[in-house]
N, C-alpha and C positions, 0 to 999 in steps of 0.2 A: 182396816189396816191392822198388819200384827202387830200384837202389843210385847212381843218377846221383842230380846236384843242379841246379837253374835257376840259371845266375848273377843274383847280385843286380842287376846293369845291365840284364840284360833282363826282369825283374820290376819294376822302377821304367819302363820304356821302357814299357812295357804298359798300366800303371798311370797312367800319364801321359796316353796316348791315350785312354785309358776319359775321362779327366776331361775331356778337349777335347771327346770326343763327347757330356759333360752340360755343356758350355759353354752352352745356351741358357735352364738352369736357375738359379734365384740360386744366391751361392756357402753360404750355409749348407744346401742343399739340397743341393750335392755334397760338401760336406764332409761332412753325415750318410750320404749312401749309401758314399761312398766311404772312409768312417772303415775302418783296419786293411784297407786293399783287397793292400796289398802281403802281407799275415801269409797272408791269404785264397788268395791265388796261387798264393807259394812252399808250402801244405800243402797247394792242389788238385792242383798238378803232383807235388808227393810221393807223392801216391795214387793218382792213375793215369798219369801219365808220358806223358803229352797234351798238345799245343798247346791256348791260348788259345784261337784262332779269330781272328776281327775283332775290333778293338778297339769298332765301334758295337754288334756286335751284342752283345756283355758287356755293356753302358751300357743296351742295350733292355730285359735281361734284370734288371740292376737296376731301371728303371725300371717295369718290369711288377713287381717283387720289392715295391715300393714301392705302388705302386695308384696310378702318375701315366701319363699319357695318353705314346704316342710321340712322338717330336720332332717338332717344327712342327706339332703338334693341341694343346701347353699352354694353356690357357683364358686370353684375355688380362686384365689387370684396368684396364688405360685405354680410354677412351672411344673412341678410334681401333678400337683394337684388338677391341673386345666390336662396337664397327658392322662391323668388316669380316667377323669371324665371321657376325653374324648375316645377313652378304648372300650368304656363300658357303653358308651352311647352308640362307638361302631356295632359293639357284640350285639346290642339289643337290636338294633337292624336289620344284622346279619341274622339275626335268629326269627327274626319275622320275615325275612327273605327266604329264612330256608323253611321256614312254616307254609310257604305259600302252594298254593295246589301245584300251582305248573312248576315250579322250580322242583319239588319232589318228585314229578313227573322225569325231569330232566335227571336228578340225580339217581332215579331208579333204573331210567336207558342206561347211563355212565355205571352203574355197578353191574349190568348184563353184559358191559363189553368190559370185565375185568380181565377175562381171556387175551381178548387182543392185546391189554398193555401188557401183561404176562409175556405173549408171546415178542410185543418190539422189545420190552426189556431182556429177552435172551438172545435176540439181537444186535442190541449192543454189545453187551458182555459179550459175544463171539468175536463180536469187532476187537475189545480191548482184549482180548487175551492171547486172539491172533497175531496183534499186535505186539503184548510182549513179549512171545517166544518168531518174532521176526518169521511167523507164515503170510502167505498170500492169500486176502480172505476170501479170494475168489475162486480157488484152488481147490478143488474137490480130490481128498486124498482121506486115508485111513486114520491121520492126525487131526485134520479138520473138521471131518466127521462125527468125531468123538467130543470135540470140543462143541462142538453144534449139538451133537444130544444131549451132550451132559448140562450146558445154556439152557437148554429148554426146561430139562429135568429139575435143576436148580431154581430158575425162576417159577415156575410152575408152583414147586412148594412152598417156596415163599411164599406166593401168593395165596395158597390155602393155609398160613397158618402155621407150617411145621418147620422143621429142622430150625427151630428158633429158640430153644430153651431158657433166653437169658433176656433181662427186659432192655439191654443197652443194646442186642442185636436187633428187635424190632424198631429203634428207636433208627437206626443205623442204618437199614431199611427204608424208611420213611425218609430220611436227607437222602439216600441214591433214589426215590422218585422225587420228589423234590426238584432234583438236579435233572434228572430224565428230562421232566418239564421246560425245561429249559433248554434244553439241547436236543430236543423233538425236532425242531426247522435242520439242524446240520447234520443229524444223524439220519434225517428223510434222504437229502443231497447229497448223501454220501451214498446210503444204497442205492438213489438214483443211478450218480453214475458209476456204482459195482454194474450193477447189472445193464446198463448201455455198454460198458467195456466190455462185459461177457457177452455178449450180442456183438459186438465190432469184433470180438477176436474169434466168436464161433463164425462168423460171417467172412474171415478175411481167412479162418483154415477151410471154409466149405468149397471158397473159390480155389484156393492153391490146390485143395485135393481133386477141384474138379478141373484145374488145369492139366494137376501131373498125370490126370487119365485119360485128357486126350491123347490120340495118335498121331504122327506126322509133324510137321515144323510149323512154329509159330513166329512171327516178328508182330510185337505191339498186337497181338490179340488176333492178328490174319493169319488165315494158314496159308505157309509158301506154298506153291504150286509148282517151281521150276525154280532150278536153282543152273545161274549162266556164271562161268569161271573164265579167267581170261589170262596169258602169261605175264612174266615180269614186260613184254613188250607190249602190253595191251591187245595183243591177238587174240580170238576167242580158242577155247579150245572145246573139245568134246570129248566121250569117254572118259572123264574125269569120274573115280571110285570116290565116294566121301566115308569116311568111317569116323564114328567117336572116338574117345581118350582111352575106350578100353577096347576097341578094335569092332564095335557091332557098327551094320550099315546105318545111315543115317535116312530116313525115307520121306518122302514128304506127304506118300497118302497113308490115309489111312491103317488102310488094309495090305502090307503090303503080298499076300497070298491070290488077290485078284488079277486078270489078266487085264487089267483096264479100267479106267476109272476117268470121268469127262468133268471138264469144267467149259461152260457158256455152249459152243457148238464143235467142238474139239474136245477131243479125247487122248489122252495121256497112256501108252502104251511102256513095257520096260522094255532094255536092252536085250535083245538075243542073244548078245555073246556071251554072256554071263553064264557060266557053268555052275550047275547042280540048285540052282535057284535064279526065279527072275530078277532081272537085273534093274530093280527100281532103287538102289544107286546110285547110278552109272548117269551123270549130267551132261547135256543136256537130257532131259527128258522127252521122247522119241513121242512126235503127235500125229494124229491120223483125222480125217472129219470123223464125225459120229453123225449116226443116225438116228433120229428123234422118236421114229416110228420103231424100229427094233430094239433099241436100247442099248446098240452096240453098235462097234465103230464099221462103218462104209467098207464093204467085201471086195476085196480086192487093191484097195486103197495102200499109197504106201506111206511108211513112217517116216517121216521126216523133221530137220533139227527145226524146232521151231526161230522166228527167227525174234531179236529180239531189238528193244529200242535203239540199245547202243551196238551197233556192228565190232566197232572197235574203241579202245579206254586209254585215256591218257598211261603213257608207260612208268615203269617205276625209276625213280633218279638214279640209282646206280644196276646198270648191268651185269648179271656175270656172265663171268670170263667162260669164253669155248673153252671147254677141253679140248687141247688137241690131239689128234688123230695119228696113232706112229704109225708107219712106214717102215716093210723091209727094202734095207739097202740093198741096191742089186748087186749082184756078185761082178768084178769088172771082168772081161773076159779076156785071154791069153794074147797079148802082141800076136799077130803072125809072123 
């Protein structure tokens, strides 16, 4: 057994420090561990005739003796205090998530398509700028254009890094992605349907332009083939001249330079009377049979009106009036 003794000053000096080091503990919390801390000392140093150590790490060693967390990990009980835990307890999470092989993985695919967000962010921007000088951003013109390069050009550098000189414009930067992120799903559905409407309106000019290039008359997508006129009495007529609004003939084939042209097993000849041009005006249109094996109409055969469902058509309600016909008066001739 040692036969030396601790002086009592430096057993209280020890003692003293232990309880600074649970200073961040309430005090009836150090008064319980530290209850008889001096008896504890002076009969540990009696037994084996050893230093202390530090005075924190005594305090740790009660504090572990005890089942309380080490200093500065105490579990806070205000509000302040339970939020700031719970954000440093997120980050460290968050930072062993992004430590993790495959997440790194993931984020190193996501930095190879920085391009791509570069390019939907000039996308947008085209949207909104079309939008506020009131363009059509669907509109391919020498304005829109410009605006589309200059979007690309702009975001582009952004995204390398330049034209940023100033730390509040990067910062300002980061909230427009931010926001992008958020407005990914309506800014998709909005180009969606740009480009279905450009598709339905290059589709609905591809038909008009390939309508107005056919030849001949059309009703509801059929081309007429004969066209039967009848008067205000519902009589048919024939030799009937059609002309449009600006006086050209109105025809119903094609071609009209061909001497004939057949529809089913009948063929469609013009008018002979027609001067200085055939007369594929001139209603009804004059039919002859055709022949299947030549390719032209039956030799010899004659033209005739064809005939049609309705002979005759209810008349129109009101008539007009004959002109009447004058008459020279006879001269009366001389009494005898």
């Amino acid at each position: 057994m040692p036969t030396t003794s601790l002086p009592t000053a430096a057993v209280q000096s020890f003692a003293d420090a232990v309880r600074a080091a649970l200073g961040d503990l309430p005090s009836e919390e150090v008064e319980d561990l530290t209850d008889g801390l001096e008896a504890d000392l002076t009969e540990r140093f009696d037994d084996t005739g050893t230093d202390f150590g530090e005075p924190f790490v005594y305090a740790d060693e009660l504090r572990a003796a005890a089942g309380l967390p080490p200093r500065g990990k105490r579990p806070h009980t205000s509000a302040a205090g339970i939020l700031g835990t719970a954000v440093t307890d997120a980050a460290s999470a968050f930072r062993g998530l992004y430590e993790h092989p495959a997440t790194k993985r993931i984020v190193d695919f996501l930095v190879a398509l920085r391009p791509v967000w570069w390019l939907f962010r000039a996308v947008v921007g085209y949207f909104f700028v079309t939008l506020i000088f009131r363009l059509s951003p669907g509109e391919l013109n020498p304005m829109t254009f410009l605006i589309a390069v200059g979007a690309v050009i702009v975001s582009v550098q952004f995204g390398r890094g330049k034209w940023m000189p100033r730390q509040w414009m990067r910062r300002a930067l980061l909230v427009v992605n931010v926001l992008l992120v958020f407005i990914v799903p309506v800014a998709l559905i909005g180009i969606a349907s740009l480009v279905e409407s450009g598709y339905s309106n290059a589709y609905a000019s591809g038909q008009s332009d390939a309508q107005s290039s056919q030849q001949g008359l059309y009703s509801n997508g059929a081309q007429v083939t004969n066209i039967f006129a009848y008067d205000s009495a519902g009589q048919p007529l024939s030799n009937v001249q059609l002309l449009d609004q600006h006086g050209n003939p109105l025809y119903t084939t094609e071609d009209p330079s061909q001497s004939s042209w057949y529809t089913g097993n009948f063929a469609y000849v013009p008018n002979k009377q027609m001067i200085g041009r055939p007369g594929w005006n001139v209603y009804p249109l004059l039919q002859v049979p055709y022949d299947v094996n030549t390719g032209l109409p039956v030799k010899g055969a004659t033209a005739v009106i064809p005939h049609h469902k309705y002979p005759v058509v209810w008349p129109l309600a009101t008539q007009p009036t004959p002109t009447p016909t004058l008459t020279a008066t006879p001269t009366p001739s001389p009494a005898p």
